[in-house]
N, CA and C atoms as an extended XYZ file, in Angstrom:
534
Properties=species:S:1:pos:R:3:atomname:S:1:resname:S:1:resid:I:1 pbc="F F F"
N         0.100        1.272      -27.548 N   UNK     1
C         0.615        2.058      -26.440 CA  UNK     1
C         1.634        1.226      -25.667 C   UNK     1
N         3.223        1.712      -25.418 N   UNK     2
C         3.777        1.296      -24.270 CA  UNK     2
C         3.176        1.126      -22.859 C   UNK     2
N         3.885       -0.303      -22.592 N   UNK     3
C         3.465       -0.896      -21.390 CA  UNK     3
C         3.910        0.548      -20.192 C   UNK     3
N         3.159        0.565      -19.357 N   UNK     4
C         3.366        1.281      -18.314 CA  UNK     4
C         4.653        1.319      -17.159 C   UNK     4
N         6.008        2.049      -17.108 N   UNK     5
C         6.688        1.822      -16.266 CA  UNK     5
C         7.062        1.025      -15.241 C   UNK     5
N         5.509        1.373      -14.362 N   UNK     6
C         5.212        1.312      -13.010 CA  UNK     6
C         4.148        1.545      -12.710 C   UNK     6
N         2.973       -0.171      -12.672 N   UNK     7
C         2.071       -0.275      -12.129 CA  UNK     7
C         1.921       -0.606      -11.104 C   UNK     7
N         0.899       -0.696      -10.690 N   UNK     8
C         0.135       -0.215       -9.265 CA  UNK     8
C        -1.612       -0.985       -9.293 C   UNK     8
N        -2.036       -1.511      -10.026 N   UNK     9
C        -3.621       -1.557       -9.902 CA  UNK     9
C        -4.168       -2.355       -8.940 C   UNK     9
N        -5.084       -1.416       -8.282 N   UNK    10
C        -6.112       -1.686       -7.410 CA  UNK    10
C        -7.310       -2.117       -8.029 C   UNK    10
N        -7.942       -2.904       -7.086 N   UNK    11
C        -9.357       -3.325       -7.526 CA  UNK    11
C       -10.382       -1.762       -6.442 C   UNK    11
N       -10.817       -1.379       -7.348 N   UNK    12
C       -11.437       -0.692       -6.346 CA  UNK    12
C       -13.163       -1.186       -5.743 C   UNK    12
N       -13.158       -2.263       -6.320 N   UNK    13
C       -14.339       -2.711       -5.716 CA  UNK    13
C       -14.234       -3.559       -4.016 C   UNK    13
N       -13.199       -3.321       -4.070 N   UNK    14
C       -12.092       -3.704       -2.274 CA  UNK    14
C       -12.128       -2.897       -1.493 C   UNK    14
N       -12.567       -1.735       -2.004 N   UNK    15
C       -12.260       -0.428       -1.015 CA  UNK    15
C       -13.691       -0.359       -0.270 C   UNK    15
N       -13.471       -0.075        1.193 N   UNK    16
C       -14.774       -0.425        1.976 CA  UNK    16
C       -15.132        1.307        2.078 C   UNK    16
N       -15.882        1.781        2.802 N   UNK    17
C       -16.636        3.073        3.622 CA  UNK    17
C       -15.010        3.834        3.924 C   UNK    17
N       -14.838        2.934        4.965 N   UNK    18
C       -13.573        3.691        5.684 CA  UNK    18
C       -12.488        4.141        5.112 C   UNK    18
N       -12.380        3.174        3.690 N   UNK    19
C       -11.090        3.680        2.646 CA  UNK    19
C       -10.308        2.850        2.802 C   UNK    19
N        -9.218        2.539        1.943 N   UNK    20
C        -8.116        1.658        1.689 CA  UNK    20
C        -6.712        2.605        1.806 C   UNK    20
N        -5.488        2.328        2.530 N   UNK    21
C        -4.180        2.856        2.509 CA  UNK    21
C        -3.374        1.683        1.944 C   UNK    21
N        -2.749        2.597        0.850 N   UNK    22
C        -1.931        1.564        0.173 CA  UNK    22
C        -0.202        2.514       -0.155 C   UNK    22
N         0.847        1.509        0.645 N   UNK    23
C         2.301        1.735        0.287 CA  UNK    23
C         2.361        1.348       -1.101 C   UNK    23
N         3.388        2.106       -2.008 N   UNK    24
C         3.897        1.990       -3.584 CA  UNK    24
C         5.540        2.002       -3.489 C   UNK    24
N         6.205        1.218       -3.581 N   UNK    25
C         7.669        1.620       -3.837 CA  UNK    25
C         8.453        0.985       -5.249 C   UNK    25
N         8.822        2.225       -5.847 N   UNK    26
C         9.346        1.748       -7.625 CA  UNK    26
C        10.168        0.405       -7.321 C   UNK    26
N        10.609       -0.347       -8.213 N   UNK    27
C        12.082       -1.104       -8.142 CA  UNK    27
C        13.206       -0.222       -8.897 C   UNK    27
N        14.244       -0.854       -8.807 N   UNK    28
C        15.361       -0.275       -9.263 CA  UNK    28
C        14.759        0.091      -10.949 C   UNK    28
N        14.094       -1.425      -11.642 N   UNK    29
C        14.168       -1.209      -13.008 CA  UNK    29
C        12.594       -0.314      -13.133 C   UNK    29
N        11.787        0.159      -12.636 N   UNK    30
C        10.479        0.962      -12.687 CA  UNK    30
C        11.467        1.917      -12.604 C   UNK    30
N        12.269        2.250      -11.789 N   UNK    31
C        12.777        3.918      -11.605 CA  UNK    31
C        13.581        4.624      -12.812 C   UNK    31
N        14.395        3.146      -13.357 N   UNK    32
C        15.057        3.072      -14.438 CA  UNK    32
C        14.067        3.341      -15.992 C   UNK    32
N        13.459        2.737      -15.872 N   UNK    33
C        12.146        2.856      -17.234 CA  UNK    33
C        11.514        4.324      -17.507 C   UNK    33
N        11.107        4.863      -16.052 N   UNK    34
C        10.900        6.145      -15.697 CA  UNK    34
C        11.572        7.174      -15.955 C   UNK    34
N        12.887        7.028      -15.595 N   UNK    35
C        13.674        7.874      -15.809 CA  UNK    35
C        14.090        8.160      -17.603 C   UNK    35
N        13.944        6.876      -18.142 N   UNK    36
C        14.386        6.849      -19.552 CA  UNK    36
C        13.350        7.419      -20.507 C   UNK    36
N        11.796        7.085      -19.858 N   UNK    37
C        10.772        7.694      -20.587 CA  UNK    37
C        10.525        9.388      -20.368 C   UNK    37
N        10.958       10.123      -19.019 N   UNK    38
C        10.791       11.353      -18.407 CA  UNK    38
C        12.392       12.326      -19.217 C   UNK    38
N        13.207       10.992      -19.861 N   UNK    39
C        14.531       12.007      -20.274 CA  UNK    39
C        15.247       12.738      -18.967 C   UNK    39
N        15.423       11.492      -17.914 N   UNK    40
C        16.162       12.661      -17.046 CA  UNK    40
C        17.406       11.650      -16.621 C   UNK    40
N        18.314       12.241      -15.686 N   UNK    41
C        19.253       11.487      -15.610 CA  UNK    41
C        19.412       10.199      -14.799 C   UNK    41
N        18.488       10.521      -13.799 N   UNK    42
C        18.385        9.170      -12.722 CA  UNK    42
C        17.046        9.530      -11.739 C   UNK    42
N        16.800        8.447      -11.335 N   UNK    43
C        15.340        8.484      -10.372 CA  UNK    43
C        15.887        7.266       -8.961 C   UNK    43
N        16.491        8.142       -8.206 N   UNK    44
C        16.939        7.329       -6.969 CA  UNK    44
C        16.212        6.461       -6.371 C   UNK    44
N        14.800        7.405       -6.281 N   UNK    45
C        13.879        7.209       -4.957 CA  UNK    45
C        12.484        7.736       -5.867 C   UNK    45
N        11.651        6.268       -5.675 N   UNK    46
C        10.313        6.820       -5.917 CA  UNK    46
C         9.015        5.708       -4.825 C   UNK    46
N         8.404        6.783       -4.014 N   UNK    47
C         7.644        5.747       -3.467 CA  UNK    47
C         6.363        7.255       -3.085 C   UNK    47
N         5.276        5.954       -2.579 N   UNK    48
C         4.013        7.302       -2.572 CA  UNK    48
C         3.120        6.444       -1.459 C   UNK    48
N         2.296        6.830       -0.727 N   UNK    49
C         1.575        6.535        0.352 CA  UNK    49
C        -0.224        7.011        0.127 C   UNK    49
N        -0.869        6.100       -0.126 N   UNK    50
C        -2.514        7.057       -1.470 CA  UNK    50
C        -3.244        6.271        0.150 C   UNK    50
N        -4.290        7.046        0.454 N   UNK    51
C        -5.337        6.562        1.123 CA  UNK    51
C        -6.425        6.830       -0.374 C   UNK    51
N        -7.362        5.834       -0.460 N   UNK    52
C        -8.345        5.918       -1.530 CA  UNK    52
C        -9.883        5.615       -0.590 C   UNK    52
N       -10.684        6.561       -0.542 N   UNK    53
C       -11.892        6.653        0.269 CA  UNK    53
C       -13.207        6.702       -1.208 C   UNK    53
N       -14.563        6.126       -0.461 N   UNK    54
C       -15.681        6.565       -1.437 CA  UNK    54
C       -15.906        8.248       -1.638 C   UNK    54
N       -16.141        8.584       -2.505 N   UNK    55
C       -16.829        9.903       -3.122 CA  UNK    55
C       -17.925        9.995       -3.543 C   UNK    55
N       -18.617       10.982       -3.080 N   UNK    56
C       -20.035       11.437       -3.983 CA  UNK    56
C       -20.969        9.998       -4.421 C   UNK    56
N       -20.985        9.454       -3.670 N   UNK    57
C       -21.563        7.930       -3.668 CA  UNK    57
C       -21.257        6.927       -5.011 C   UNK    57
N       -20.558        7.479       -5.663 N   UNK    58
C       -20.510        6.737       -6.665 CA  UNK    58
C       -18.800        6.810       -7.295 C   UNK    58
N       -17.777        7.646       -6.908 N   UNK    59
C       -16.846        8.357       -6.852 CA  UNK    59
C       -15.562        7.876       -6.253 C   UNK    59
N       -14.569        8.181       -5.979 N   UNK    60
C       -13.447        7.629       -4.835 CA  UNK    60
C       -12.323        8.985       -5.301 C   UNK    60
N       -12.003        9.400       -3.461 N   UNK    61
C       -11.421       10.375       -3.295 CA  UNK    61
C        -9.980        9.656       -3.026 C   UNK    61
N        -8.773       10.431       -3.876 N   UNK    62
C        -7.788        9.960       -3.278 CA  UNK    62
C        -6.732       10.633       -2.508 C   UNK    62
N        -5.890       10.633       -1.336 N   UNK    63
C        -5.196       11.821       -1.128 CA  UNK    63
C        -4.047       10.803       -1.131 C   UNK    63
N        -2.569       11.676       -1.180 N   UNK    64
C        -1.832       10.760       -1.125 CA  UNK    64
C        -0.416       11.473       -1.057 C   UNK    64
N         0.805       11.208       -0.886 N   UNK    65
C         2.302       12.063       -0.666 CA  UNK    65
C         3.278       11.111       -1.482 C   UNK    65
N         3.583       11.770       -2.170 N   UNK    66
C         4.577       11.320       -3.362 CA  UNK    66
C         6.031       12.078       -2.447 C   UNK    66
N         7.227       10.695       -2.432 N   UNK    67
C         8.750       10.903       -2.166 CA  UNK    67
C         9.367       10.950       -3.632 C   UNK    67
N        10.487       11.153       -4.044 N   UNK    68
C        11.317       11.140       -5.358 CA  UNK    68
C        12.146       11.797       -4.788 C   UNK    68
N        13.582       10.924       -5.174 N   UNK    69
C        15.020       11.818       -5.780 CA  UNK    69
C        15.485       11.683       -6.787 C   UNK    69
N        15.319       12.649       -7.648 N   UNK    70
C        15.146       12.351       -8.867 CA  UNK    70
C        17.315       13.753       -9.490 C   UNK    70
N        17.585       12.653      -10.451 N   UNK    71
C        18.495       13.891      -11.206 CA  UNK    71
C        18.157       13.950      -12.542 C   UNK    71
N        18.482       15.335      -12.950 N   UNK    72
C        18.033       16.125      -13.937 CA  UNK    72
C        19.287       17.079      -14.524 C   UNK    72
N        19.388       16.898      -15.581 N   UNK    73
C        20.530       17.613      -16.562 CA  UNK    73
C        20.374       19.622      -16.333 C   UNK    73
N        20.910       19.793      -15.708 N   UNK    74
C        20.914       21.666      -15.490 CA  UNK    74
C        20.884       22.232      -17.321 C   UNK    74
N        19.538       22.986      -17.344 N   UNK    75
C        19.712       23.597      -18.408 CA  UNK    75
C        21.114       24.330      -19.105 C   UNK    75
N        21.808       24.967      -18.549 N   UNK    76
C        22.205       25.333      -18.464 CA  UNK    76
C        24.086       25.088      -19.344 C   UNK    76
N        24.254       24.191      -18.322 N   UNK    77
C        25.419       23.895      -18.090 CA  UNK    77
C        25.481       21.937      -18.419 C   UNK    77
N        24.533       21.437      -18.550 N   UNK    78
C        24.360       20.167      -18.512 CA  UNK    78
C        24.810       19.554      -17.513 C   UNK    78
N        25.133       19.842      -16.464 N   UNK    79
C        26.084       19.275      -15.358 CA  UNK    79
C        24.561       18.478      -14.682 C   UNK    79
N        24.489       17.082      -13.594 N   UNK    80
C        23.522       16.431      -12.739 CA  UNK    80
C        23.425       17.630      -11.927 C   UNK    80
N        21.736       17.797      -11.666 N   UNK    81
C        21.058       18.637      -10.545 CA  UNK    81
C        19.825       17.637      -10.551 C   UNK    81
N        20.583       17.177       -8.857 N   UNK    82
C        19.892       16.702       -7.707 CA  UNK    82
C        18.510       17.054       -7.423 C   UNK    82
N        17.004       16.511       -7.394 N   UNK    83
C        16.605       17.128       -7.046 CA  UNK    83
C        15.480       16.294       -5.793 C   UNK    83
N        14.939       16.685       -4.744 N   UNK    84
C        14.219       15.350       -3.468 CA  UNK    84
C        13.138       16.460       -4.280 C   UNK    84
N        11.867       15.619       -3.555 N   UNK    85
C        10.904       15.603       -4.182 CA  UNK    85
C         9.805       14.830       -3.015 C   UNK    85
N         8.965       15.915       -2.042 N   UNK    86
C         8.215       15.375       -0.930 CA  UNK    86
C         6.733       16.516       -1.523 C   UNK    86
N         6.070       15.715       -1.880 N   UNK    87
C         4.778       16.597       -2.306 CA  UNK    87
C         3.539       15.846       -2.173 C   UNK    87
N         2.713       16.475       -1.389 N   UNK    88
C         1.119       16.018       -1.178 CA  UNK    88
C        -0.025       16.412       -2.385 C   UNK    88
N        -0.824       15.269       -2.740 N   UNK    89
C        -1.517       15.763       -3.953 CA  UNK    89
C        -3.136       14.886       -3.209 C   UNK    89
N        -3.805       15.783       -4.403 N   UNK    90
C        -5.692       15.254       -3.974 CA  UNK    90
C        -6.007       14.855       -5.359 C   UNK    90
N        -6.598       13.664       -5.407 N   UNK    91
C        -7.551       13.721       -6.970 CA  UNK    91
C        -9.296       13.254       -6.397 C   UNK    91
N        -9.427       13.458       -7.244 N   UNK    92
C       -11.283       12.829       -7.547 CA  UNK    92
C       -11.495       12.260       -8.826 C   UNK    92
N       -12.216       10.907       -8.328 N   UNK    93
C       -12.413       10.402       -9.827 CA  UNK    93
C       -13.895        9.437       -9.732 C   UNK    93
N       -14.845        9.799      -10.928 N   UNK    94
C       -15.908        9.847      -11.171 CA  UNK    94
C       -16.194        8.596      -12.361 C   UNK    94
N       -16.993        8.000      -12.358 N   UNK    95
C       -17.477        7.102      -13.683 CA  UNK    95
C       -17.794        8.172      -14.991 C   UNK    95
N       -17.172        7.612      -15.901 N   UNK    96
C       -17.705        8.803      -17.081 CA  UNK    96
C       -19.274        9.116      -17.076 C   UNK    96
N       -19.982        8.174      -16.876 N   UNK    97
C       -21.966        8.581      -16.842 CA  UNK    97
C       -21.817        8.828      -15.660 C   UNK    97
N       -21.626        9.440      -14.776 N   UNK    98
C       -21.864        9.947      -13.612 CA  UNK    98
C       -20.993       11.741      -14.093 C   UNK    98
N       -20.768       11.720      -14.889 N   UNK    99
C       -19.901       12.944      -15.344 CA  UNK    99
C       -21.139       13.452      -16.631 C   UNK    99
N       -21.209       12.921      -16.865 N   UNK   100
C       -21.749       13.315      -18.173 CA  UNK   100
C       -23.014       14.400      -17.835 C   UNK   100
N       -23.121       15.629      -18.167 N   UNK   101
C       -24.030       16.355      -18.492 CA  UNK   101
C       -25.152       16.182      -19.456 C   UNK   101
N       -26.241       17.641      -19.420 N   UNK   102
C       -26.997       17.608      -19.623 CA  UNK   102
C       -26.376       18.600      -21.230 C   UNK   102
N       -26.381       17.900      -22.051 N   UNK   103
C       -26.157       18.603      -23.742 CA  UNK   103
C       -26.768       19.848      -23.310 C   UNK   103
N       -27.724       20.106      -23.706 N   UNK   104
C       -28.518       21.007      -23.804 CA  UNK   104
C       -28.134       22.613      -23.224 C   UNK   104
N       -27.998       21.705      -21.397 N   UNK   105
C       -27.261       22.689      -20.371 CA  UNK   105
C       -26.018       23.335      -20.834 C   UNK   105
N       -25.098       21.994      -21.184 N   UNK   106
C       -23.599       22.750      -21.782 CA  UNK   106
C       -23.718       23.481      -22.777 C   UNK   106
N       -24.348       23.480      -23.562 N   UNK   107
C       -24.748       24.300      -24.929 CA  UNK   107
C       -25.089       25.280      -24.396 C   UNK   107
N       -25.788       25.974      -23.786 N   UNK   108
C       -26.391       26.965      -23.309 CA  UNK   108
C       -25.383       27.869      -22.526 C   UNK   108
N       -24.751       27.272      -21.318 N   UNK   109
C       -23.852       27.584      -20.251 CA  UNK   109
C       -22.595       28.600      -20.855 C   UNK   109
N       -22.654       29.446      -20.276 N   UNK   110
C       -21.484       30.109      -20.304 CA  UNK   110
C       -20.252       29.705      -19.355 C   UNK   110
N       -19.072       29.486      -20.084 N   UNK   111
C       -18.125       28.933      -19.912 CA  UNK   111
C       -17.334       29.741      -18.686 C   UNK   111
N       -16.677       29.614      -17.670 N   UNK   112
C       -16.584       30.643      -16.564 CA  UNK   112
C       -15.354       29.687      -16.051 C   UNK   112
N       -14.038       30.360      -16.114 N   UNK   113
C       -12.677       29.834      -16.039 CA  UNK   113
C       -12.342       30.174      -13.907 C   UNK   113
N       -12.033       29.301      -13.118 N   UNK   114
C       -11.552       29.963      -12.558 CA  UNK   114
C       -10.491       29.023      -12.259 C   UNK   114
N        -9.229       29.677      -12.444 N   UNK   115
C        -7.958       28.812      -11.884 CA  UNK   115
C        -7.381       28.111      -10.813 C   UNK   115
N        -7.903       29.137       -9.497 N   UNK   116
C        -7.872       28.378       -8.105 CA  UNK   116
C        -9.257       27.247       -7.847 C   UNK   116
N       -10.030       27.099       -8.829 N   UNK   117
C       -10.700       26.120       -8.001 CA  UNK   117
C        -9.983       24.665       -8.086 C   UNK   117
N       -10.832       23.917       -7.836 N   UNK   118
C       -10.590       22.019       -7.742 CA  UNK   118
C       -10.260       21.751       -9.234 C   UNK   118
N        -9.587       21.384       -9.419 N   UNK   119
C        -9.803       20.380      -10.794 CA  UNK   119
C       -10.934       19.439      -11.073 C   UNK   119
N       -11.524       19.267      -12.137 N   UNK   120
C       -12.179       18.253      -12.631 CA  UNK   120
C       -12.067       16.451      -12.319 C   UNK   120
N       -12.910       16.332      -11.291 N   UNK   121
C       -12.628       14.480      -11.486 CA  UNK   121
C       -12.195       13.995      -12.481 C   UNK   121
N       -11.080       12.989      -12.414 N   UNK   122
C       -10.772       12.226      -13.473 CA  UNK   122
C       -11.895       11.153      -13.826 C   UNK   122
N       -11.848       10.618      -15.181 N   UNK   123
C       -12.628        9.415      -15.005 CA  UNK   123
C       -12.624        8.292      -14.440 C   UNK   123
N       -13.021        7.427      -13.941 N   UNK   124
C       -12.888        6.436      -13.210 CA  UNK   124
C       -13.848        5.514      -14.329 C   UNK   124
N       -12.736        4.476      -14.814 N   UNK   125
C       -13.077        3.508      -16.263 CA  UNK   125
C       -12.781        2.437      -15.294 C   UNK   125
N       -13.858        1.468      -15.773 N   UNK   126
C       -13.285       -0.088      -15.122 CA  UNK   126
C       -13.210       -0.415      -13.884 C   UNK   126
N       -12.781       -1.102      -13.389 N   UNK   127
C       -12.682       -1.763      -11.781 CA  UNK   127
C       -11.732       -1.618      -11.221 C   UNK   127
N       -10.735       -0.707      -11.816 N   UNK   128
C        -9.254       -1.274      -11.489 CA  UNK   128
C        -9.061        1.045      -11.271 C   UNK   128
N        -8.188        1.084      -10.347 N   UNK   129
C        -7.154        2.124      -10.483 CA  UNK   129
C        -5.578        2.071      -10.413 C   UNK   129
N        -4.825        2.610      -11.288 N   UNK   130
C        -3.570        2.068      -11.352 CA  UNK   130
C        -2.691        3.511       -9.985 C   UNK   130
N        -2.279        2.778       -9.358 N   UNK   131
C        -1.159        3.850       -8.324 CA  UNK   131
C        -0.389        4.058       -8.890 C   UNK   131
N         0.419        3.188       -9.636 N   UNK   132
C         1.828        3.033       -9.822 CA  UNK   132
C         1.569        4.586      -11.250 C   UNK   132
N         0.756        4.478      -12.035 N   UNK   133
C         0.491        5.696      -12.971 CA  UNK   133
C         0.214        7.076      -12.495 C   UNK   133
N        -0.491        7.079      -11.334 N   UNK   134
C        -1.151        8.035      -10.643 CA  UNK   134
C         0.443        8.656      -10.022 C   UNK   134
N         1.543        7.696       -9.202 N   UNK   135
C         2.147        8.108       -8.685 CA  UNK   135
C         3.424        8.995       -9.866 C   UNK   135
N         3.634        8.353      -11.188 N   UNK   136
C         4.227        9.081      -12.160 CA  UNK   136
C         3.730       10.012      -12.314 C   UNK   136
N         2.737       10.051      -12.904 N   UNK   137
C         2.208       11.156      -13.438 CA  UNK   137
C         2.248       12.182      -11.937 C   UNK   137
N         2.220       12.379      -11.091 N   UNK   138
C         2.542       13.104      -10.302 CA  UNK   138
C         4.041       13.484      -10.122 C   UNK   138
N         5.070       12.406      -10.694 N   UNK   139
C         6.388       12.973      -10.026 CA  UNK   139
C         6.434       13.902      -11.565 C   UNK   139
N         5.819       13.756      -12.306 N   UNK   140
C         5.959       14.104      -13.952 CA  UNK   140
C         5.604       16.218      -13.286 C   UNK   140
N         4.439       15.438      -12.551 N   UNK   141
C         4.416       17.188      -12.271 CA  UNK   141
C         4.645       17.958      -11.185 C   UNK   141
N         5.668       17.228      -10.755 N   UNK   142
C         6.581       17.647       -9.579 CA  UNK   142
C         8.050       18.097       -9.947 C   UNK   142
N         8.587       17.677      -10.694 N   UNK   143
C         9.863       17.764      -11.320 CA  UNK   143
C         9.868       19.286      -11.806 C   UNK   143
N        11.074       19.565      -11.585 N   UNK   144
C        11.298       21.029      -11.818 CA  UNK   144
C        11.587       21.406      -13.596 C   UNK   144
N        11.037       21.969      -14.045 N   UNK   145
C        10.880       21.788      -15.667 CA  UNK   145
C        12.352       22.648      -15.813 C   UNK   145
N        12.420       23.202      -15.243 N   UNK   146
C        13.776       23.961      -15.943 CA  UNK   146
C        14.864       23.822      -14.713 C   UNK   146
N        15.850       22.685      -14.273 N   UNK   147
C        16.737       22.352      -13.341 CA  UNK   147
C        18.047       23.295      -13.540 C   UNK   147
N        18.808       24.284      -12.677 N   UNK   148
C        20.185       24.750      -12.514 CA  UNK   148
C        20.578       24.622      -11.889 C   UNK   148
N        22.306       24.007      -11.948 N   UNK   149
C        23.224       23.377      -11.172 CA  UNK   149
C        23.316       24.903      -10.241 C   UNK   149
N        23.770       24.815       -9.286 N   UNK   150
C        24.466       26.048       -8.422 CA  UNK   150
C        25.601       26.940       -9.427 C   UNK   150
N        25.322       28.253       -9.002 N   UNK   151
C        26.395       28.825      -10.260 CA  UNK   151
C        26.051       29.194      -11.345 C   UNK   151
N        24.994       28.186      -11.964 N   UNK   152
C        24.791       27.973      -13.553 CA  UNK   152
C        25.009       29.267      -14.092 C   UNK   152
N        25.147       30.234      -14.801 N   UNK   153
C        25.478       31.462      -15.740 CA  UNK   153
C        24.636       31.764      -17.003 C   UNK   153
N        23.385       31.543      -17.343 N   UNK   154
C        22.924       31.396      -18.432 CA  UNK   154
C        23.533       32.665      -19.080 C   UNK   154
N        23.609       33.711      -18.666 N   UNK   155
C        24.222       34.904      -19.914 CA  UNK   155
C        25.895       34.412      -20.051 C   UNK   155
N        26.624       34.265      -19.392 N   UNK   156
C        27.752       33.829      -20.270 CA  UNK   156
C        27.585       32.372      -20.624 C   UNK   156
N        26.880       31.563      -20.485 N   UNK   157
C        27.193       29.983      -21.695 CA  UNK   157
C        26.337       30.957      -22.710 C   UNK   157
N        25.380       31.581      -23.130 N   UNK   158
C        24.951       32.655      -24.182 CA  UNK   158
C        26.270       33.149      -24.878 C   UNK   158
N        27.004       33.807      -24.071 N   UNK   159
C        27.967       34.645      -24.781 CA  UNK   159
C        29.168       33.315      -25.292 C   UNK   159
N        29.630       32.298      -24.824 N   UNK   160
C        30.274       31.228      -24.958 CA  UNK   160
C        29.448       30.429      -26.139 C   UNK   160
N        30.062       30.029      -27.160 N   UNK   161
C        29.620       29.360      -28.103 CA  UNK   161
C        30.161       27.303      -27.561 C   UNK   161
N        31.370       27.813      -26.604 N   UNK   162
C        31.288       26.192      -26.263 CA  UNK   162
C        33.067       25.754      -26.788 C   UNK   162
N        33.462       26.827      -27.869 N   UNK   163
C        34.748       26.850      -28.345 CA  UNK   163
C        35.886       27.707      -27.835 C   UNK   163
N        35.321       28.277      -27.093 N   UNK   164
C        36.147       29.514      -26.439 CA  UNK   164
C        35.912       30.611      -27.520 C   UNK   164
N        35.457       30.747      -28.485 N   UNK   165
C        34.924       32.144      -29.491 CA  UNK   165
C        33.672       32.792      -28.884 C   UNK   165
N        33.826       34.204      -29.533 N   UNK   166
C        32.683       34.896      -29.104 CA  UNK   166
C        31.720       34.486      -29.790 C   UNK   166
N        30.469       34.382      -29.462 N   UNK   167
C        28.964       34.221      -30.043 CA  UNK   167
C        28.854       35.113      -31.120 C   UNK   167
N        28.048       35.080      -32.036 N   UNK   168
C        27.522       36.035      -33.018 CA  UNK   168
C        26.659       36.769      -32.687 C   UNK   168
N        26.336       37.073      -32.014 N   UNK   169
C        25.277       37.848      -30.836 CA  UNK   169
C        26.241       38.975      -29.937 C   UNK   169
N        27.192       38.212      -29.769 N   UNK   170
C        28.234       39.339      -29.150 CA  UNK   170
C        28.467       40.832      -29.407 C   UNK   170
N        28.562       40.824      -31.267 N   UNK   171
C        28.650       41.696      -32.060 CA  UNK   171
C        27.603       42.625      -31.725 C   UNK   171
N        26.253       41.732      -31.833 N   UNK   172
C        25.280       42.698      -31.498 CA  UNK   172
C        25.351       43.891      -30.394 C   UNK   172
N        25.629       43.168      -28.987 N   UNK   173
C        25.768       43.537      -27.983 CA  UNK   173
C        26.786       44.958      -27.663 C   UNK   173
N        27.677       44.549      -28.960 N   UNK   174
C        28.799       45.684      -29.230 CA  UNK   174
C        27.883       47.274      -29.534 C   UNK   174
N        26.790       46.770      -31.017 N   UNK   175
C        26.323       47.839      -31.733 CA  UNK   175
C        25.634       48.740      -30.385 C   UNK   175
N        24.570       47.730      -29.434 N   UNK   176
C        23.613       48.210      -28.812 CA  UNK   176
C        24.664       49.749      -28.218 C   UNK   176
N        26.044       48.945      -27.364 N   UNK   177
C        26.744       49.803      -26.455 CA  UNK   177
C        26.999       50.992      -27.073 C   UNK   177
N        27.086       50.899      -28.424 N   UNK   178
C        27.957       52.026      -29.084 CA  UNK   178
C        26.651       53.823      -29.516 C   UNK   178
């Protein structure tokens, strides 16, 4: 496995009752690594602010606000679209045997989906939590999956092949009218 961008690890055996607040800010070359692994055009600004508190006595709750200015290639048109990036996120994370069920129970249990609830604690492996991962993987799902410059036109770059000729699809468009 590639080394990680942009680490961050905490000892979480440091973290008292009251909780730990911890500042994260990328360097130029973390933002750079990031950007090259995410396929986007540039990552200006990446920094995140995590308070990490105990959970469920055995657990650690984290809340935390992810910054990013991140650019991104416009579907579209390929032209840079700008994008800031100020978003508050929650996790929970659990020791895997503190997760682990009862076989038997899950076997039995009917499976019951609901979309607005909490997410599932992550696992909590080892002594260590990494920010600097926690804070990617958050700008990963902050980023706008499909970026358009102002303007962008998706039905005419469709009808534009890129040569100034009509598309082969055009034709179609002819039959439908007729």
């Amino acid at each position: 496995m590639d080394r990680i961008p942009f680490s961050r690890p905490v000892d979480i055996r440091r973290i008292n009752d009251s909780g730990r607040t911890e500042q994260i800010t990328a360097s130029p070359e973390e933002r750079a690594a990031i950007a090259a692994s995410f396929g986007i055009l540039g990552l200006d600004k990446l920094e995140a602010r995590m308070v990490i508190r105990p959970w469920n006595r055995v657990g650690l709750e984290l809340e935390g606000r992810l910054i990013a200015e991140a650019v991104q290639a416009c579907i579209v048109t390929l032209e840079p679209v700008p994008e800031r990036i100020d978003q508050r996120f929650s996790l929970t994370f659990l020791p895997p045997e503190a997760q682990a069920a009862d076989p038997k129970t899950v076997a039995e249990a009917e499976v019951i989906v609901d979309v607005d609830a909490d997410d599932p604690p992550d696992p909590l492996i080892g002594n260590t939590l990494d920010l600097g991962a926690i804070a990617t993987e958050q700008l990963a799902l902050a980023l706008d999956p499909y970026p358009r410059a102002p303007g962008a036109d998706l039905a005419a770059a469709l009808a534009e092949d890129g040569n100034g000729s009509t598309s082969p699809f055009a034709a179609l468009s002819q039959l439908k009218r007729d």
